[in-house]
LUMZAZA-928805 format. One record per residue: x, y, z of N, C-alpha, C in turn. Coordinates in steps of 0.2 Angstrom, whole numbers. Example, Ala and Ser with C-alpha at 12.3 -4.5 7.8 and 13.67 -1.06 7.14 Angstrom:
residues 2
<n.X: 66	n.Y: -28	n.Z: 39	ca.X: 62	ca.Y: -22	ca.Z: 39	c.X: 66	c.Y: -16	c.Z: 39>
<n.X: 64	n.Y: -11	n.Z: 35	ca.X: 68	ca.Y: -5	ca.Z: 36	c.X: 64	c.Y: 0	c.Z: 39>
***
This chain:
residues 143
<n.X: 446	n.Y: 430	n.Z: 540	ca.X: 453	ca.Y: 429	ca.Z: 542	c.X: 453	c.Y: 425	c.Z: 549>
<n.X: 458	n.Y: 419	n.Z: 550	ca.X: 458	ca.Y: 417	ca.Z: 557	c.X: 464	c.Y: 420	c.Z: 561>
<n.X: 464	n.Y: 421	n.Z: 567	ca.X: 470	ca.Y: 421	ca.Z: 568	c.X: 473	c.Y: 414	c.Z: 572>
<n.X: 479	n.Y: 412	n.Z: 569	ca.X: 484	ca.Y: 406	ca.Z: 573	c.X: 485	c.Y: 407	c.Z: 581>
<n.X: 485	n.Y: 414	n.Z: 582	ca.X: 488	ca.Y: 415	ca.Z: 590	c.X: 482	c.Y: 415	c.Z: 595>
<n.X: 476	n.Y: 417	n.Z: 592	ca.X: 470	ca.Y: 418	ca.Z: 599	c.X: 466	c.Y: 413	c.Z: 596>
<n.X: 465	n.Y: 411	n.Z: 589	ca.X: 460	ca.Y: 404	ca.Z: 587	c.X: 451	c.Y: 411	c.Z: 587>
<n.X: 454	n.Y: 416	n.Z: 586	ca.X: 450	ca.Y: 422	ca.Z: 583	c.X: 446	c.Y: 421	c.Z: 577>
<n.X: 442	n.Y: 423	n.Z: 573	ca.X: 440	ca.Y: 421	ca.Z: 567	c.X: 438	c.Y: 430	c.Z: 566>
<n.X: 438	n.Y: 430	n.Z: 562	ca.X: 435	ca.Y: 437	ca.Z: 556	c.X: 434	c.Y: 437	c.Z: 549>
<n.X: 426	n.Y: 442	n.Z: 550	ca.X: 420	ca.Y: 439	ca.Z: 542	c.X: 417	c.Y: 444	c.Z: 541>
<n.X: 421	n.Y: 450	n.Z: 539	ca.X: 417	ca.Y: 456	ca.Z: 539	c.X: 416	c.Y: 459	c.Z: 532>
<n.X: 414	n.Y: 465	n.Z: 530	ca.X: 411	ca.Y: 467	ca.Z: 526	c.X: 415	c.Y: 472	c.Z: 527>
<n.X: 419	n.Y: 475	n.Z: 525	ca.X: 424	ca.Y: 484	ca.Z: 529	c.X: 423	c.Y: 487	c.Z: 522>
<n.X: 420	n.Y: 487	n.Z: 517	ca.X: 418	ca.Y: 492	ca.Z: 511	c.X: 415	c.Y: 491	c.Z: 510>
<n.X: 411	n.Y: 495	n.Z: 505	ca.X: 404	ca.Y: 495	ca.Z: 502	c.X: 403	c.Y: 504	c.Z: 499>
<n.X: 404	n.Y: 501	n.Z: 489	ca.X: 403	ca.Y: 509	ca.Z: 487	c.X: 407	c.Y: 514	c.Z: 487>
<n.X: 413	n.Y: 510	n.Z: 489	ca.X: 420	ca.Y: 518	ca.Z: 490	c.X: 417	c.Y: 518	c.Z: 495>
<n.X: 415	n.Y: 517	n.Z: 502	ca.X: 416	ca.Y: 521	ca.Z: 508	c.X: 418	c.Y: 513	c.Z: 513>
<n.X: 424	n.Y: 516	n.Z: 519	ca.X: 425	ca.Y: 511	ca.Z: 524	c.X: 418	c.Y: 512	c.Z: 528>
<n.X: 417	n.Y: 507	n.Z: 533	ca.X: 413	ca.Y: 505	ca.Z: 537	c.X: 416	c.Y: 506	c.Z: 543>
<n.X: 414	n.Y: 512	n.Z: 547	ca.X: 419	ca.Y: 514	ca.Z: 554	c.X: 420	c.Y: 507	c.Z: 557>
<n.X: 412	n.Y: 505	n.Z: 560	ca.X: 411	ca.Y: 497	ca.Z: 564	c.X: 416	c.Y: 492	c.Z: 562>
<n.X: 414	n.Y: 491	n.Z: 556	ca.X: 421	ca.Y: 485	ca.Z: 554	c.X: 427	c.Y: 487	c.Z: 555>
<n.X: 431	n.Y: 491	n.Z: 554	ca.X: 435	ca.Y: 494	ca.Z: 552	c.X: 440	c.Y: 493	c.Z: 560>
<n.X: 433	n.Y: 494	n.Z: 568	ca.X: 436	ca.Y: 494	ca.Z: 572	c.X: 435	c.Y: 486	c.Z: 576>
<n.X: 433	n.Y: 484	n.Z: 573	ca.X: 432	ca.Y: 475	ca.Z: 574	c.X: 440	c.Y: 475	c.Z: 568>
<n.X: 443	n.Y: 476	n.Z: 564	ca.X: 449	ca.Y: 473	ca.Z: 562	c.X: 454	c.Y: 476	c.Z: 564>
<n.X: 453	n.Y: 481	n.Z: 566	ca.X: 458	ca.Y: 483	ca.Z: 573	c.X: 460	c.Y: 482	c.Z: 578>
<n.X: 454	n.Y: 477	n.Z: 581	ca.X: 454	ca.Y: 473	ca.Z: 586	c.X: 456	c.Y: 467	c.Z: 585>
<n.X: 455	n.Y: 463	n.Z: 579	ca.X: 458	ca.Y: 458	ca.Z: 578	c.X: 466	c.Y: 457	c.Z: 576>
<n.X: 468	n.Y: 463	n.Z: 574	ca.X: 472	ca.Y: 462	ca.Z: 571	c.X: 478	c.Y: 463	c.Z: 578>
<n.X: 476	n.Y: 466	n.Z: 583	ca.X: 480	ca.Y: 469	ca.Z: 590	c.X: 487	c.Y: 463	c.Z: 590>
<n.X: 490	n.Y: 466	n.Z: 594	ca.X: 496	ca.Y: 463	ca.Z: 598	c.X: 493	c.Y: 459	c.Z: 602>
<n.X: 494	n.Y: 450	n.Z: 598	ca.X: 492	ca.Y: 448	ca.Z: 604	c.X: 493	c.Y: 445	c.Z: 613>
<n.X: 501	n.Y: 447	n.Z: 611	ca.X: 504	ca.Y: 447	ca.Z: 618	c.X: 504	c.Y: 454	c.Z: 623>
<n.X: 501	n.Y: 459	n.Z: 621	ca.X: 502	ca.Y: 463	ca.Z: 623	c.X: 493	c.Y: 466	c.Z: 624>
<n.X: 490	n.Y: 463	n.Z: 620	ca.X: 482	ca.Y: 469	ca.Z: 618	c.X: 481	c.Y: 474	c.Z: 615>
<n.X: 487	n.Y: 479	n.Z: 615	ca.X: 490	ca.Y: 484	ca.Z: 613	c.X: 487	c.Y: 485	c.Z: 604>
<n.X: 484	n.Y: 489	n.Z: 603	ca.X: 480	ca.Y: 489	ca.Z: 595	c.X: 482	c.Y: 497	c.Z: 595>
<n.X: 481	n.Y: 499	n.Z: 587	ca.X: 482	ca.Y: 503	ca.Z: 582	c.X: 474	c.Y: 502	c.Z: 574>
<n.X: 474	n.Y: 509	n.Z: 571	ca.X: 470	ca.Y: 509	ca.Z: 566	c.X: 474	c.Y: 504	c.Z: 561>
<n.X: 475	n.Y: 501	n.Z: 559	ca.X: 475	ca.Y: 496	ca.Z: 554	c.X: 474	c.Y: 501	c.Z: 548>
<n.X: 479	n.Y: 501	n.Z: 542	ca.X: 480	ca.Y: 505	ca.Z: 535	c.X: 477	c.Y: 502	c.Z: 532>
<n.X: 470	n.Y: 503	n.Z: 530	ca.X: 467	ca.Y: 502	ca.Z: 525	c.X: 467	c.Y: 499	c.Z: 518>
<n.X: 474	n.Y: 503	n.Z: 517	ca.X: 478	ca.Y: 501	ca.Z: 511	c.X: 479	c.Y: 493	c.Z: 511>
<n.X: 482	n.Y: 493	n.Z: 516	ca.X: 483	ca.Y: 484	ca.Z: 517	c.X: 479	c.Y: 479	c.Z: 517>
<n.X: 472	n.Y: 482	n.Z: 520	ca.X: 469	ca.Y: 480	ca.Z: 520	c.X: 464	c.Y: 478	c.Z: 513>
<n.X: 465	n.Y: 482	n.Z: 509	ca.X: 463	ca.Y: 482	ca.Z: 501	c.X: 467	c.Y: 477	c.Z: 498>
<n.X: 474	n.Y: 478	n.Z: 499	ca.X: 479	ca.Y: 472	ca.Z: 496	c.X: 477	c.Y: 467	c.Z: 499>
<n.X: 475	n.Y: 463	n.Z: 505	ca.X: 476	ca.Y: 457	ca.Z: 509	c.X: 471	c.Y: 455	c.Z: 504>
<n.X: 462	n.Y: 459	n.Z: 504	ca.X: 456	ca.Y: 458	ca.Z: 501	c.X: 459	c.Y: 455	c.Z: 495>
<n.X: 462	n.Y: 461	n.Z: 491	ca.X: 463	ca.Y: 459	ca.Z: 482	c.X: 466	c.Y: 452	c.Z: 482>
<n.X: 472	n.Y: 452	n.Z: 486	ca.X: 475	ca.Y: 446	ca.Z: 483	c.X: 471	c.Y: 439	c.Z: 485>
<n.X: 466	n.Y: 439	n.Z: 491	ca.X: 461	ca.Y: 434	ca.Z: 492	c.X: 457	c.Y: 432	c.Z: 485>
<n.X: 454	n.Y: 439	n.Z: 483	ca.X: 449	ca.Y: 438	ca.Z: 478	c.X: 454	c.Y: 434	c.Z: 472>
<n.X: 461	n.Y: 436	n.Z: 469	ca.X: 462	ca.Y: 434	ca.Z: 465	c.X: 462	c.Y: 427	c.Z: 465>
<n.X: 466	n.Y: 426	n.Z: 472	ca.X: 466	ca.Y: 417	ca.Z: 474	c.X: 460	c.Y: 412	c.Z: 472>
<n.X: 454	n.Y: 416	n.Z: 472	ca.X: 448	ca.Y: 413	ca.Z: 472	c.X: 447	c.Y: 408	c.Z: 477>
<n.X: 449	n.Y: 410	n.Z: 483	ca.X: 449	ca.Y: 403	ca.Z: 490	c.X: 442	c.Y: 407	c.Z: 492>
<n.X: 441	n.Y: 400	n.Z: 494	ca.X: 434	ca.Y: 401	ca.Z: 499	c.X: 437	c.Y: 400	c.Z: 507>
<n.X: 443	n.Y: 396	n.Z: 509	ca.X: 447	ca.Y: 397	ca.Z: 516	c.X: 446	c.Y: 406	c.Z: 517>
<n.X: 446	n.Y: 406	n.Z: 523	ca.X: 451	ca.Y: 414	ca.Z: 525	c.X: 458	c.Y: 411	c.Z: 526>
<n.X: 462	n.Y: 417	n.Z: 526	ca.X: 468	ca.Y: 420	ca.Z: 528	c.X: 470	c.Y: 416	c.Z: 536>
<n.X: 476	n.Y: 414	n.Z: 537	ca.X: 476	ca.Y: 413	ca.Z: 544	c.X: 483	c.Y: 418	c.Z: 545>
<n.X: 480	n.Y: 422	n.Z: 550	ca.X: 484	ca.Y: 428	ca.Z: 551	c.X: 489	c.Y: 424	c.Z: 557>
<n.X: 497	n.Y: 426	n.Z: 555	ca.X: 500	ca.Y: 423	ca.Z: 561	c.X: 504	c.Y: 432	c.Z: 566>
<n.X: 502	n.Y: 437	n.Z: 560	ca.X: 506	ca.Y: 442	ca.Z: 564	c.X: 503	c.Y: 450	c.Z: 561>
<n.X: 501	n.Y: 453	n.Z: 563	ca.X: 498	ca.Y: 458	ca.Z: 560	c.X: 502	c.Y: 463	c.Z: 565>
<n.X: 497	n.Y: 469	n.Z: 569	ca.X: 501	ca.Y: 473	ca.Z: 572	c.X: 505	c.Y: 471	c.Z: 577>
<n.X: 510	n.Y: 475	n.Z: 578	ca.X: 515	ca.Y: 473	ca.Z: 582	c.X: 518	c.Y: 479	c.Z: 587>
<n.X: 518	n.Y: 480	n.Z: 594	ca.X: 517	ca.Y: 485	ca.Z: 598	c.X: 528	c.Y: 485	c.Z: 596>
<n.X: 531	n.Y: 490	n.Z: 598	ca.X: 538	ca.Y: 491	ca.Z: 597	c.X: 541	c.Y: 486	c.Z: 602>
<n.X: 540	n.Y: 485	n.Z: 608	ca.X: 541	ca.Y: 481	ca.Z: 612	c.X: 540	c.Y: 473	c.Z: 609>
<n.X: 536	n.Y: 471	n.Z: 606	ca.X: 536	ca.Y: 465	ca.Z: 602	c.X: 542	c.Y: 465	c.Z: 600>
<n.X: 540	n.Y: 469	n.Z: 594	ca.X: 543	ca.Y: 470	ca.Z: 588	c.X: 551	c.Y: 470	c.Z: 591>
<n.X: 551	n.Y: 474	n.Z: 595	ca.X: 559	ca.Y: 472	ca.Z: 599	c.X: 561	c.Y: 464	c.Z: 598>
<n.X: 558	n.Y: 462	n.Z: 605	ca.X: 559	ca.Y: 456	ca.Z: 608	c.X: 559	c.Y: 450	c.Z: 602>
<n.X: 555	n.Y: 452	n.Z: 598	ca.X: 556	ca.Y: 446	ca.Z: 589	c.X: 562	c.Y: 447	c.Z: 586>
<n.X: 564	n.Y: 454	n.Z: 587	ca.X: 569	ca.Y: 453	ca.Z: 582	c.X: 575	c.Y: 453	c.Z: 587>
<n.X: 575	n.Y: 452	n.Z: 595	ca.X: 583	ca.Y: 448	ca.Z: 597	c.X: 582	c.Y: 440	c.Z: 595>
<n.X: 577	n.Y: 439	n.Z: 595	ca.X: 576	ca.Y: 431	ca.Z: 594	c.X: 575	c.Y: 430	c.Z: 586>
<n.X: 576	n.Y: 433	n.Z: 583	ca.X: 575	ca.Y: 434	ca.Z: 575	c.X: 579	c.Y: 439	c.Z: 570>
<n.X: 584	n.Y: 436	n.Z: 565	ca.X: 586	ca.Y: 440	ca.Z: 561	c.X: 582	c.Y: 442	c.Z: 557>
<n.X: 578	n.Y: 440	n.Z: 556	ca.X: 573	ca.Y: 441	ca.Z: 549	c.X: 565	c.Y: 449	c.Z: 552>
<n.X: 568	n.Y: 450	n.Z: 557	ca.X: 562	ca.Y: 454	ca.Z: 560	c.X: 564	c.Y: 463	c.Z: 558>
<n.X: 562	n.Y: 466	n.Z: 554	ca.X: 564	ca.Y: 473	ca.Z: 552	c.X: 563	c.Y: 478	c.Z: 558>
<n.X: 568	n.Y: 481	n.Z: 560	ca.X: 569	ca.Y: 486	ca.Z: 566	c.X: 565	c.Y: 490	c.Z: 566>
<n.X: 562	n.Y: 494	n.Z: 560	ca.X: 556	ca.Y: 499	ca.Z: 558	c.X: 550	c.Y: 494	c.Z: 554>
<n.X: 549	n.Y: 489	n.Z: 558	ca.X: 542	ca.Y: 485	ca.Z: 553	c.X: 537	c.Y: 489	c.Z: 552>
<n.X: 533	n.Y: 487	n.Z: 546	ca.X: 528	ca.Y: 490	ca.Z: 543	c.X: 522	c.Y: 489	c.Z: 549>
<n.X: 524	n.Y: 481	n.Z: 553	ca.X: 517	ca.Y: 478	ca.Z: 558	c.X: 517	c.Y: 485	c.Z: 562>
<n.X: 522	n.Y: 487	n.Z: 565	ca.X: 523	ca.Y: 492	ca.Z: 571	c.X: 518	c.Y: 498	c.Z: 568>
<n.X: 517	n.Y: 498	n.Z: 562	ca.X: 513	ca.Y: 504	ca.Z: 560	c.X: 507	c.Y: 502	c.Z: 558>
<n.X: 505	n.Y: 496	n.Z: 559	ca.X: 497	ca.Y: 493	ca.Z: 557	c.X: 497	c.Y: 492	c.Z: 549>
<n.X: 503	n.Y: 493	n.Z: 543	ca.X: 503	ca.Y: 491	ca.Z: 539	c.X: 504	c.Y: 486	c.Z: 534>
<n.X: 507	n.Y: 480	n.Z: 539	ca.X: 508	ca.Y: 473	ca.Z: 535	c.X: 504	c.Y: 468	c.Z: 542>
<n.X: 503	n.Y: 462	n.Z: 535	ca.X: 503	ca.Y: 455	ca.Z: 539	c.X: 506	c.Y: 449	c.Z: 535>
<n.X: 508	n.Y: 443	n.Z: 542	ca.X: 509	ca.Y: 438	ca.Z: 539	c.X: 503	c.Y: 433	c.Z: 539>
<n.X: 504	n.Y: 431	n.Z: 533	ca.X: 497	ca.Y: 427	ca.Z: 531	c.X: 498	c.Y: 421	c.Z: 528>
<n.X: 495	n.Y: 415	n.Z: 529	ca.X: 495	ca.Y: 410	ca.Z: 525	c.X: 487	c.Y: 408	c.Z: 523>
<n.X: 486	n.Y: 403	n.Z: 520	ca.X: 480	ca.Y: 401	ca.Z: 515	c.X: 481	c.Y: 395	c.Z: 515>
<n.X: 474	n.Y: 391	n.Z: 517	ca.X: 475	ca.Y: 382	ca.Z: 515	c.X: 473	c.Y: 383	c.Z: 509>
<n.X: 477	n.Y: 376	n.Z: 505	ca.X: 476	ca.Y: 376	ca.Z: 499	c.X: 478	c.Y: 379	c.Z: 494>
<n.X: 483	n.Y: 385	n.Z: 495	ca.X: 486	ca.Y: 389	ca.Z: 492	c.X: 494	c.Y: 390	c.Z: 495>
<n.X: 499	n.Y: 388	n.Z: 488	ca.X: 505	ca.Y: 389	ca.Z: 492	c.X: 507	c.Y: 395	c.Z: 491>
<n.X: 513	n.Y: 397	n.Z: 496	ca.X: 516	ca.Y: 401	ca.Z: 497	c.X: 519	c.Y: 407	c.Z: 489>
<n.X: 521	n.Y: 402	n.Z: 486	ca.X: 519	ca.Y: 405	ca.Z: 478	c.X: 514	c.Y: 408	c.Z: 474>
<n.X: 510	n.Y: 404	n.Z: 474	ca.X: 503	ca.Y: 407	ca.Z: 472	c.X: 501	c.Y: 413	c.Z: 479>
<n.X: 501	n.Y: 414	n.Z: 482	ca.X: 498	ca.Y: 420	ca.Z: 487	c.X: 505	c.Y: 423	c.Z: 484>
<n.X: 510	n.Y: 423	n.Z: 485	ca.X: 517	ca.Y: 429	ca.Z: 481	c.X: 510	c.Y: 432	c.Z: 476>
<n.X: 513	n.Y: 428	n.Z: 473	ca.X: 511	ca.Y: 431	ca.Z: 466	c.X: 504	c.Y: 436	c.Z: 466>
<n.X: 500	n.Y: 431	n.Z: 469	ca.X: 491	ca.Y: 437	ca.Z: 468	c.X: 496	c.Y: 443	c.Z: 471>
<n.X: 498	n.Y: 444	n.Z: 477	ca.X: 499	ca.Y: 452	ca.Z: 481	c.X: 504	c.Y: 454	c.Z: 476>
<n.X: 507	n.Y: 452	n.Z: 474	ca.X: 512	ca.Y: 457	ca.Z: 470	c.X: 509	c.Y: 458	c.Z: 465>
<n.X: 502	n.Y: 455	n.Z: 462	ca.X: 501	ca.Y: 457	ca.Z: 456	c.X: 495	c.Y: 462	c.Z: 459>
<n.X: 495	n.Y: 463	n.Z: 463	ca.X: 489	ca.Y: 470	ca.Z: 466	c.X: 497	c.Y: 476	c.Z: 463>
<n.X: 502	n.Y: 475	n.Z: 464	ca.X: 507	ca.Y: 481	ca.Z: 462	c.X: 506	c.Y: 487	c.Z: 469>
<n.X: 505	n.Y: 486	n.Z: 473	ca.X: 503	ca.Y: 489	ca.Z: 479	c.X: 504	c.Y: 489	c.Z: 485>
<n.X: 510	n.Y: 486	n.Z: 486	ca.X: 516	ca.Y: 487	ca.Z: 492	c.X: 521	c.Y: 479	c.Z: 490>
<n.X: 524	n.Y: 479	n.Z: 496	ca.X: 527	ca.Y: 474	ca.Z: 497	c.X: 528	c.Y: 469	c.Z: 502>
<n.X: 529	n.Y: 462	n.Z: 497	ca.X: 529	ca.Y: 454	ca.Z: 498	c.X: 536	c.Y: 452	c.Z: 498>
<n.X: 534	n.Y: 449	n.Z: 505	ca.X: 537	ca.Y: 441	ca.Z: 506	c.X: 537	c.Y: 436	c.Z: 505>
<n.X: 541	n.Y: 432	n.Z: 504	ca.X: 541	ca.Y: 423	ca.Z: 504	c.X: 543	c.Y: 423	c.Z: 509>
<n.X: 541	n.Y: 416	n.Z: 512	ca.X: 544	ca.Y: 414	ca.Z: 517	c.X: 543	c.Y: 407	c.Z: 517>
<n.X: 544	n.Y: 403	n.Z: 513	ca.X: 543	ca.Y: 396	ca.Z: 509	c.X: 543	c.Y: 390	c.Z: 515>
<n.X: 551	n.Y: 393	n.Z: 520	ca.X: 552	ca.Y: 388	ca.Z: 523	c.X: 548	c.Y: 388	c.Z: 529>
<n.X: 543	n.Y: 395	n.Z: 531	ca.X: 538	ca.Y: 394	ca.Z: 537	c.X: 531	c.Y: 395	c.Z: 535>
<n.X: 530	n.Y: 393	n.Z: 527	ca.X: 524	ca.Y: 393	ca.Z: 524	c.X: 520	c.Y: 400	c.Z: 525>
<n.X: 521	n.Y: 405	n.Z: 526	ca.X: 518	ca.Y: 409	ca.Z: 526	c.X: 519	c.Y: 418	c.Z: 519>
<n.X: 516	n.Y: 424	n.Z: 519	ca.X: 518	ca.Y: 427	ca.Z: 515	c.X: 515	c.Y: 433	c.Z: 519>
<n.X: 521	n.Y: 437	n.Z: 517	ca.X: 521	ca.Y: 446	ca.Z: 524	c.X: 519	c.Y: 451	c.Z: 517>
<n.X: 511	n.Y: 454	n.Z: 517	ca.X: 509	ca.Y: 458	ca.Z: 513	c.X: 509	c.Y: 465	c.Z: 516>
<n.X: 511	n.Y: 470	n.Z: 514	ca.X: 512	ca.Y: 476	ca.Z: 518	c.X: 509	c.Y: 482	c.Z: 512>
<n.X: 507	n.Y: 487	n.Z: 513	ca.X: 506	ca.Y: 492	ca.Z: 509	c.X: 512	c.Y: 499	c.Z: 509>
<n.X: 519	n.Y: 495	n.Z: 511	ca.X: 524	ca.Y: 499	ca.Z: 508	c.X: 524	c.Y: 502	c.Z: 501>
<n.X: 532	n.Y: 504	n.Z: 500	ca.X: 533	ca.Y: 504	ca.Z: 493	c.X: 533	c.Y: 496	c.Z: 491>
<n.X: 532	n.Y: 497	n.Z: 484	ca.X: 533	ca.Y: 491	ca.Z: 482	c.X: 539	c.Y: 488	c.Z: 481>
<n.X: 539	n.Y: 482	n.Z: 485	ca.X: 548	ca.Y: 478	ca.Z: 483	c.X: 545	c.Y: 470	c.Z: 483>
<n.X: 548	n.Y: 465	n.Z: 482	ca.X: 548	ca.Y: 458	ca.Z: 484	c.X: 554	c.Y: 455	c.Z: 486>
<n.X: 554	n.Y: 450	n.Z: 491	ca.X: 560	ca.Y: 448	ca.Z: 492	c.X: 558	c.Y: 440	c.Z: 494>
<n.X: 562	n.Y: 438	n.Z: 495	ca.X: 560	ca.Y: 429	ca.Z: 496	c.X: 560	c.Y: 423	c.Z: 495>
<n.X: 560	n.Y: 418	n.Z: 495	ca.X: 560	ca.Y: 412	ca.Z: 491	c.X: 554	c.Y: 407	c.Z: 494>
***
């Protein structure tokens, strides 16, 4: 995974066997942090399965270029005066979603693998090229 905001990059190994790997686990927590704030959270593993699966289905060799993962409440505020589209109880605020894009793969094909993981809930987001996978319940919304 890279990220778009800090120009970060992430290449880790976080399972092996059924069992999490604490070290990684705390390196994706770190990456995933608020990055106008620094402010991090345990990242849901759950989501973290989803993001994996729906890569694997893609069969991309790119990572993920993360534009938004956790998001401290005050973010999360301050996004959604400047945005209707930013959910007041976001799933980021809880370290449970990210928005993600993939070179190489449209906004469609990334839809579809995370919805076919049947494992929370995706976004389209067509017109800013990106897709919000989260380990809620399952719903889809978007174009």
């Amino acid at each position: 995974m890279y990220s778009a905001r800090t120009g970060e990059s992430l290449d880790t190994i976080y399972w092996i066997e059924g069992n999490y790997i604490p070290e990684a686990l705390a390196e994706i927590n770190y990456f995933m942090r608020d990055w106008r704030s620094n402010d991090r959270i345990g990242i849901d593993t759950r989501a973290v399965d989803i993001w994996a699966a729906a890569h694997r289905l893609l069969e991309a060799d790119d990572p993920y270029m993360m534009l938004s993962g956790y998001r401290s409440p005050a973010t999360n505020s301050m996004l959604r005066s400047r945005s209707g589209g930013v959910a007041r109880n976001s799933l980021h605020m809880k370290g449970q979603a990210a928005d993600l894009r993939l070179q190489g793969r449209s906004v469609g094909q990334m839809a579809a693998a995370a919805a076919s993981c049947n494992a929370g809930g995706v976004g389209r987001y067509s017109r800013s090229n990106f897709v919000h996978m989260d380990c809620g319940p399952i719903r889809v919304w978007g174009r």
